[in-house]
N, C-alpha and C positions, 0 to 999 in steps of 0.2 A: 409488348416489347419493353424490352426494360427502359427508362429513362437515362440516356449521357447525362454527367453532371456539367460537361460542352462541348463544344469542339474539340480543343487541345488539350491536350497530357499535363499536368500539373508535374513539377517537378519530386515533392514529395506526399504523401498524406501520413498522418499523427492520427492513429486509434484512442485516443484516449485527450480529456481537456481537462485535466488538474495539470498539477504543480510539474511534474516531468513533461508530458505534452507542451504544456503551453508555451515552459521554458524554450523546448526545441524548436515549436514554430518562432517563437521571440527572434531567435537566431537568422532563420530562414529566412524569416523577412525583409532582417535588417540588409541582407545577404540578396535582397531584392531577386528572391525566388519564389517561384510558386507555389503554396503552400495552402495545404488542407487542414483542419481542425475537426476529425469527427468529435462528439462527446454525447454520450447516453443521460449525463446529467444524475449517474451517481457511483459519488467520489468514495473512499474507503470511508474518511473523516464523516461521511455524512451525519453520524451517529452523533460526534462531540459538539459542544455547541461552540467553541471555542479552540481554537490553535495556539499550541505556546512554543516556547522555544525559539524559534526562526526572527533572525537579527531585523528592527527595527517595526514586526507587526505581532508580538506577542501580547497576547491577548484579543488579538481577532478575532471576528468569528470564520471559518475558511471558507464561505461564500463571499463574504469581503474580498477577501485579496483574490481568490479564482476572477473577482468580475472586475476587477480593479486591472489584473492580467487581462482580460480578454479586450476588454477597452480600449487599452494600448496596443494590441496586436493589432486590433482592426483597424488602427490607424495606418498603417502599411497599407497601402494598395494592393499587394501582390498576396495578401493574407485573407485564406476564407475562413470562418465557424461554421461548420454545421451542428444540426442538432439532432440526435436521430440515434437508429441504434444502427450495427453493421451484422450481419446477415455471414455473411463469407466474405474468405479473402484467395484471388487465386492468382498467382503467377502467370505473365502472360512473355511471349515475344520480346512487348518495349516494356516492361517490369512489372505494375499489379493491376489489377483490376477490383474494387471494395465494391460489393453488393448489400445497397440497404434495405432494411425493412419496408420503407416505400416505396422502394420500387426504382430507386436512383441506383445510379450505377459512377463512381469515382475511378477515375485511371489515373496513376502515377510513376514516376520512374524508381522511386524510392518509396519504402516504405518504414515506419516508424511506431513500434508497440509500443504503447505507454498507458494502456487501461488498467491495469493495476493486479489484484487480486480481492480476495475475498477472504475474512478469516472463516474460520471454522470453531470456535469455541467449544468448551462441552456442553452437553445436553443435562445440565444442571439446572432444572425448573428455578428461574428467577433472575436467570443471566441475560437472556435476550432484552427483556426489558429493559437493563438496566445497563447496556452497552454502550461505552463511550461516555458515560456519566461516572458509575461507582464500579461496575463493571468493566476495567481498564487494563489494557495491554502492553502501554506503554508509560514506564515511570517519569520521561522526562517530559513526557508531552502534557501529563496532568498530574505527575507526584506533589507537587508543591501545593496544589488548590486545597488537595484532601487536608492540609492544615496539621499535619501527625494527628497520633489517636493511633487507637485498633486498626490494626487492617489485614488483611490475607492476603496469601499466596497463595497459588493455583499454577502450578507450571507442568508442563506437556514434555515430557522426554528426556535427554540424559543431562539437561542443563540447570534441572531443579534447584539442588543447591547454591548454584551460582548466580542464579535468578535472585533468591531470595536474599540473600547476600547482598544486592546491589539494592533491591527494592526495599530495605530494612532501614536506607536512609531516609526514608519520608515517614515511618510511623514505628511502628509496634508491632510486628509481623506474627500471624501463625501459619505456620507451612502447612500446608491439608497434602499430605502425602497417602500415596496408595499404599494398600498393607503390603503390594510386593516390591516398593520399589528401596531400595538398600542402600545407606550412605556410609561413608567411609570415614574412619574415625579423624581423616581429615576433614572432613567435609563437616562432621560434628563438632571438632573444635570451632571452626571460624563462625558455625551457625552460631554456638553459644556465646562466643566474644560479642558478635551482634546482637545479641540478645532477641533470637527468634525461639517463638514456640513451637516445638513438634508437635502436629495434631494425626494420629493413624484415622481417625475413625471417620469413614466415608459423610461429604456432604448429601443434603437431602434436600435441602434447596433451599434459597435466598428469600427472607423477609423484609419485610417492610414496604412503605407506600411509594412505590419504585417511578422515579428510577432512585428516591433516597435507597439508604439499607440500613436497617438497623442491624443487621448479623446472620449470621451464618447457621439451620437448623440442621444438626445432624442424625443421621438414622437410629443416634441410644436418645434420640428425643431434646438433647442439650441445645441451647441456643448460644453461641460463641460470639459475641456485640463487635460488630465493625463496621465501621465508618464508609470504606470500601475494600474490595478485592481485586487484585492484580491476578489476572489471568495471562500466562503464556502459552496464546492459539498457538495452533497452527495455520496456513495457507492453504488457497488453492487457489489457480489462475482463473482470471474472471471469464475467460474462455478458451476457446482452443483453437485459434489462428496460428499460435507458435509453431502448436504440434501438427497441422495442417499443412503449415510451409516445409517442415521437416529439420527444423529448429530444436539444437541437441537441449535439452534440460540437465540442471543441474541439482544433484542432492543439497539443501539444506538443514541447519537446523529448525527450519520453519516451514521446511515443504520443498517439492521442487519447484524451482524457478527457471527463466530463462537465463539458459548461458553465453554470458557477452565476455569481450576483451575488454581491454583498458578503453577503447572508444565505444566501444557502447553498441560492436557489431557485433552478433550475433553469426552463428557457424553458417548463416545461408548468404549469399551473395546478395546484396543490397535490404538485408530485411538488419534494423538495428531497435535495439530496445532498451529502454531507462522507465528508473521510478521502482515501485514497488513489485512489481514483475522480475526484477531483475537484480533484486539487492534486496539481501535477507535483513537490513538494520535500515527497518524503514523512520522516514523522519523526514519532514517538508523541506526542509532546506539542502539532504541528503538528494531526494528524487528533483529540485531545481537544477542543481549544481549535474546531477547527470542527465538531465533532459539538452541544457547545456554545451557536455558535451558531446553529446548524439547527436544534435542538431549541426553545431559546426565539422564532429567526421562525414556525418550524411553532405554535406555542401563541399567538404575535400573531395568526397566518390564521385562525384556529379563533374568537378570539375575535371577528374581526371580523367575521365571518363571523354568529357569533351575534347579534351585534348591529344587523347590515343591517334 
């Protein structure tokens, strides 16, 4: 028999304990509701060793401030953590029921996605390893470490140029473009004012004692010297509760995500989601600010709700 996580209904539960999670429960508690915290214990960042950007903790490392957050939640009475992974999510009568891997069972009135995603990078021998160090996806979160120097570009889809474009202010870019993908003599001036390299000829994969890199080998045998590479993955949700609940998806340019309103509800009645699941320009202080406000529209539904 499966295990109640107790007698009574919590009023919400949060799939996910990073930065939009936590932010939500933060809310809910203060809001002196009942509030669940599942987390599987791994966050997108786990890769970088460091977080930057985000007012007042840059240069953290993002296990810091994640436990710095939990600490403080758990100071709330009405605030649980769990640790664990979640199994299924299924709609019920009085609104969800989460089924864990051990064998606990979570019931809530509300429900809360905020596990994140997953990139998807290419399968370019040398990238895995070197992910979230030199192999990096985002320029504001670690452009400034790399220090200028050589560095590449690697972008996924119709945003190449513009990718490169932006990331051209941290070094000395070369563009490793596919021989089919075609730029437009606009798109050729602004690369050249920036002073990027066109490269056609296919990578063959990353050298050096990784996760440093010394450069880039390509399949006529050339080795092309850089410092790092800026890769623009793609996504994919880190699971498929969205689509289980029957939660519309939206096309991005990074994949589909879940589609929410200005509060952070989602097309199913009481299912809301924030963070990286849900906003294609991810960034810590991005997925705060909307766990945020998911967590106080999640506490307007509950209350209206009470008062019908």
């Amino acid at each position: 028999m499966p295990m109640q996580d107790n007698a009574h209904q919590h009023d919400a539960v949060i799939i996910g304990g990073s930065y939009a999670g936590l932010s939500a429960g933060l809310q809910l508690a203060r809001a002196r509701r009942q509030v669940v915290v599942i987390d599987d214990g791994r966050p997108r960042n786990r890769f970088a060793s460091h977080a930057h950007g985000m007012l007042s903790n840059d240069g953290r490392p993002g296990g810091d401030i994640t436990g710095d957050a939990r600490r403080q939640i758990t100071a709330y009475p009405t605030a649980q953590l769990r640790q664990g992974e979640v199994v299924s999510v299924q709609r019920t009568d009085q609104g969800f029921s989460i089924a864990m891997a051990d064998g606990a069972v979570v019931e809530a009135r509300r429900l809360l996605l905020a596990h994140g995603v997953e990139d998807t990078p290419p399968a370019i021998p040398g990238v895995k390893e070197r992910w979230g160090q030199t192999a990096i996806h985002c320029p504001w979160c670690h452009g400034y470490e790399i220090g200028q120097g050589p560095i590449g570009v690697l972008s996924q889809g119709e945003h190449t140029a513009h990718y490169a474009l932006m990331v051209a202010e941290w070094g000395a870019p070369t563009l490793f473009l596919d021989a089919d993908v075609q730029l437009s003599a606009e798109e050729r001036r602004m690369l050249d004012r920036r002073g990027v390299t066109l490269e056609r000829t296919p990578i063959a994969a990353l050298e050096g004692a990784a996760p440093q890199l010394d450069g880039a080998r390509l399949t006529d045998g050339r080795l092309i010297p850089l410092k790092a590479i800026f890769v623009g993955s793609r996504v994919r949700l880190s699971n498929g509760f969205a689509a289980s609940l029957g939660c519309e998806l939206a096309d991005t340019p990074v994949g589909p995500l879940v589609k929410v309103d200005p509060m952070q509800q989602t097309t199913q009645p009481g299912v809301f989601a924030a963070g990286d699941l849900a906003r294609a320009a991810s960034n810590i202080t991005y997925a705060a600010s909307d766990g945020m406000t998911a967590g106080q529209a999640l506490f307007r539904s509950l209350l209206m709700e009470e008062l019908a």
